[in-house]
VONU-574839 format. One record per residue (C-alpha): x, y, z. Coordinates in steps of 0.5 Angstrom, whole numbers. Example, Ala and Ser with C-alpha at 12.3 -4.5 7.8 and 13.67 -1.06 7.14 Angstrom:
<nodes>
NODE      X      Y      Z
NODE     25     -9     16
NODE     27     -2     14
</nodes>
This chain:
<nodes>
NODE      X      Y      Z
NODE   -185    246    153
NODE   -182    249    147
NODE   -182    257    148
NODE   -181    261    141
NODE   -180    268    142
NODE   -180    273    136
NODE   -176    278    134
NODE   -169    282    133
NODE   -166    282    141
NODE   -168    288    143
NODE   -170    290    150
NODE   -177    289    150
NODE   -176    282    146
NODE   -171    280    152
NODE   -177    282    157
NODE   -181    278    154
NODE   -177    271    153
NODE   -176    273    161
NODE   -183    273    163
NODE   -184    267    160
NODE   -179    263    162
NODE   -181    266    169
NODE   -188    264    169
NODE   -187    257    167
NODE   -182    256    171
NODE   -186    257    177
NODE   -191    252    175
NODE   -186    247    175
NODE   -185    247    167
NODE   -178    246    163
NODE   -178    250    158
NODE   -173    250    152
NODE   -172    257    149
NODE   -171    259    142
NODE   -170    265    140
NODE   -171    267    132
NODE   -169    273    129
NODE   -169    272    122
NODE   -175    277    118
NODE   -178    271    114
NODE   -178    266    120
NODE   -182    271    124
NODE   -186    273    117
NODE   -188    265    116
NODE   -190    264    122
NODE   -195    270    122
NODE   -191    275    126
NODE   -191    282    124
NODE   -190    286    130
NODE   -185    284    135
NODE   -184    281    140
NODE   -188    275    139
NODE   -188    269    143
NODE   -191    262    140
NODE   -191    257    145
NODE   -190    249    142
NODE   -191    252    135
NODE   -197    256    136
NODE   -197    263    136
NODE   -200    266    143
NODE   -197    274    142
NODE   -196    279    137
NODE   -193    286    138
NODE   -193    287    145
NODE   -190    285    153
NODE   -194    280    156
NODE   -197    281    163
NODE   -195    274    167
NODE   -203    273    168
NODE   -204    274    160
NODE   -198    267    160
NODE   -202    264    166
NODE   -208    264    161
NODE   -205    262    155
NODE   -204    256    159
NODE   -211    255    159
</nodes>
């Protein structure tokens, strides 16, 4: 699964990528991570607060830390 985490390094952007690797991993699922900093990237994806988080090109969250049970439910 292709992981997108948006947002410029920051620590809470970091976290975010974490927490995800993370949940995924515990099921059993290989993820590719990639992380996007540049403001026009994060703009046309839709991403106007960051950290935002795209799972295979869809975009899941905007502007907050994700709880791991909100990962196991964009799983859903």
């Amino acid at each position: 699964m292709k992981v997108t985490v948006y947002g410029p390094g920051c620590a809470r952007c970091q976290q975010t990528a974490e927490i995800v690797t993370r949940v995924l991993a515990a099921r059993g699922i290989i993820v590719e991570l990639e992380k996007v900093s540049d403001y026009a990237a994060m703009a046309a994806a839709g991403v106007m607060s960051t950290p935002g988080v795209a799972l295979d090109g869809r975009l899941v969250s905007t502007g907050k830390l994700p709880t791991a049970a909100e990962v196991e439910c964009w799983l859903a």
